[in-house]
C-alpha positions as CSV (number, residue, x, y, z in Angstrom):
1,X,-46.8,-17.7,27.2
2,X,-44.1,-15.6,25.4
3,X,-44.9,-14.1,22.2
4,X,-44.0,-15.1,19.1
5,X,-42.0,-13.0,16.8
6,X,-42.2,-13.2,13.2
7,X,-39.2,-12.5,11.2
8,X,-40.3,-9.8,8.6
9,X,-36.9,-9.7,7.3
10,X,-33.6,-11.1,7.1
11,X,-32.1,-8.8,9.4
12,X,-34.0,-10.0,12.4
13,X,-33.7,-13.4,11.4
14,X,-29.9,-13.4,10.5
15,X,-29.0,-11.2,13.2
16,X,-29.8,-13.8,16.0
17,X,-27.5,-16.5,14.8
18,X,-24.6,-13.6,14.4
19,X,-25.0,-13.2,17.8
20,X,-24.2,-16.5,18.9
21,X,-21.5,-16.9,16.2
22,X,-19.7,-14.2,18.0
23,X,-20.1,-15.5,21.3
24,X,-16.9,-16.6,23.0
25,X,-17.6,-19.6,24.7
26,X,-19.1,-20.8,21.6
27,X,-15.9,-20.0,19.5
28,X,-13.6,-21.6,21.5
29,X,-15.5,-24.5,22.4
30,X,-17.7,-25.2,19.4
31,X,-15.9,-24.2,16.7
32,X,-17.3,-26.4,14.1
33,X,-20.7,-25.9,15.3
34,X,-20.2,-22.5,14.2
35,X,-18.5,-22.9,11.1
36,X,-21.5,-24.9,10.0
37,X,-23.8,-22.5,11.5
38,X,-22.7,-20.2,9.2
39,X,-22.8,-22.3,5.7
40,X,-26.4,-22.7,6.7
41,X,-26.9,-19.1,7.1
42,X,-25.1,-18.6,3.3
43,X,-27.2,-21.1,2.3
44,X,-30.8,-19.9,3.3
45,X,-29.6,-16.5,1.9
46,X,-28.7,-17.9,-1.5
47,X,-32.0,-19.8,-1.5
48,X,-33.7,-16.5,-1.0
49,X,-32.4,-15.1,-3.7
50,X,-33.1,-17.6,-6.0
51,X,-36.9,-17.4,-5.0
52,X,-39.2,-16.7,-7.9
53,X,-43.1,-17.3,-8.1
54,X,-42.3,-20.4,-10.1
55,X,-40.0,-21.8,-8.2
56,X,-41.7,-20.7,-4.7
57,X,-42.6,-24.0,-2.7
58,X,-39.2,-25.5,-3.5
59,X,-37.1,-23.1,-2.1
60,X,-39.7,-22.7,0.5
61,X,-39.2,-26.0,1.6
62,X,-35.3,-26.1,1.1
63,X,-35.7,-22.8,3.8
64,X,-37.6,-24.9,6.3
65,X,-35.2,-28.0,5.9
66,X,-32.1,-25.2,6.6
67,X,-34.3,-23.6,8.9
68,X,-34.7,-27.2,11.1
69,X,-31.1,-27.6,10.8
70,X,-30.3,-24.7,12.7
71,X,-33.4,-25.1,15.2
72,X,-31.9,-28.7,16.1
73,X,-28.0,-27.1,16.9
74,X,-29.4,-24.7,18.7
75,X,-31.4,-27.3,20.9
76,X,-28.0,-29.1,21.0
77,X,-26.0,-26.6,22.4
78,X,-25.8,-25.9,26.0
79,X,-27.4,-22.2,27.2
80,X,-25.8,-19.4,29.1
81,X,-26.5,-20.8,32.0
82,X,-25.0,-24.0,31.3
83,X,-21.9,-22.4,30.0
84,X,-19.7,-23.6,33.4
85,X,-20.2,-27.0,32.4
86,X,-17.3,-28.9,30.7
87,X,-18.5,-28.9,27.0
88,X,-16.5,-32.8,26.4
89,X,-19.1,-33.8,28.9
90,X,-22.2,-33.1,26.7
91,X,-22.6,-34.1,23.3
92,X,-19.7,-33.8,20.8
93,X,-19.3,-31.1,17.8
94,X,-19.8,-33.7,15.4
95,X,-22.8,-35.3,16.6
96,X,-24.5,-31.9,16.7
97,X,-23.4,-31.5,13.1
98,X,-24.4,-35.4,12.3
99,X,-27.9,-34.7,14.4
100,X,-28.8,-32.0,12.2
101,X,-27.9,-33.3,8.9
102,X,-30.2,-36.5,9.6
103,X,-32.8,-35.6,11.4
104,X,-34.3,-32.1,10.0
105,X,-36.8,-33.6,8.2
106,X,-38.4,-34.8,11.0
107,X,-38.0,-31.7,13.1
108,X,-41.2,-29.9,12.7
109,X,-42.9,-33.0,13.2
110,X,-41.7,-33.8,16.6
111,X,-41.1,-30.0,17.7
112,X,-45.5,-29.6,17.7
113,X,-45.8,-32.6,19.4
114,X,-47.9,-34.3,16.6
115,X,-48.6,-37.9,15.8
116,X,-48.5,-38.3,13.1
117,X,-49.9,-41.9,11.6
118,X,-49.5,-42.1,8.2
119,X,-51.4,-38.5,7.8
120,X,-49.3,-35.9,7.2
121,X,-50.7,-32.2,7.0
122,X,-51.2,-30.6,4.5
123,X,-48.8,-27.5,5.7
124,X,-45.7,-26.0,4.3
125,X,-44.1,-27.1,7.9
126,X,-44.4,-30.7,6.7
127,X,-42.7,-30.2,2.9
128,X,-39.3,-29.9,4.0
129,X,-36.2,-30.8,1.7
């Protein structure tokens, strides 16, 4: 099982999706993608600095929402090794951008596999705006 990483700062966060933003194949074939890879990049870094103790949990959960956003693109877009493959064939720019914008919420949910039957946890994963 690979390890997972935790992101002790925004650099190695952020640095990640620079990478892919400055990817080729991904900025001649999705080029919206990117562009709204980006805004969502601007805005998790203006919701960090807006973080204060009282206002913690909120942006907290504006993050994860962002954070889901992002997760689900990713999931949408083909990988390197899938890069020879006609991207009109696979799923259009828009409905990545569409995809993400309706279903974060329910992102963490489905991405651990839970069911969930009326009982939510009670976890920060779960209070996403």
């Amino acid at each position: 099982m690979k390890e997972i990483r935790p992101f002790l700062n925004d650099e190695d966060y952020f640095s990640y999706f620079d990478q892919i933003c400055m990817d080729s194949y991904f900025i001649n074939y999705y080029p919206l993608v990117l562009d709204e890879i980006k805004n969502i990049c601007k805005k998790i870094k203006k919701e960090i600095s807006l973080v204060s103790s009282s206002n913690y949990f909120e942006v907290h959960s504006k993050i994860l929402g962002l954070d889901a956003r992002l997760q689900i693109i990713l999931t949408l877009l083909p990988k390197n090794f899938e890069k020879t493959h006609d991207p009109l064939e696979k799923i259009s720019q828009e409905e990545i951008i569409e995809y993400s914008r309706k279903e974060y919420k329910m992102f963490s949910k489905e991405i651990i596999d839970l069911e969930i039957e009326g009982n939510v946890p009670h976890s920060l994963y779960f209070s996403v705006l």
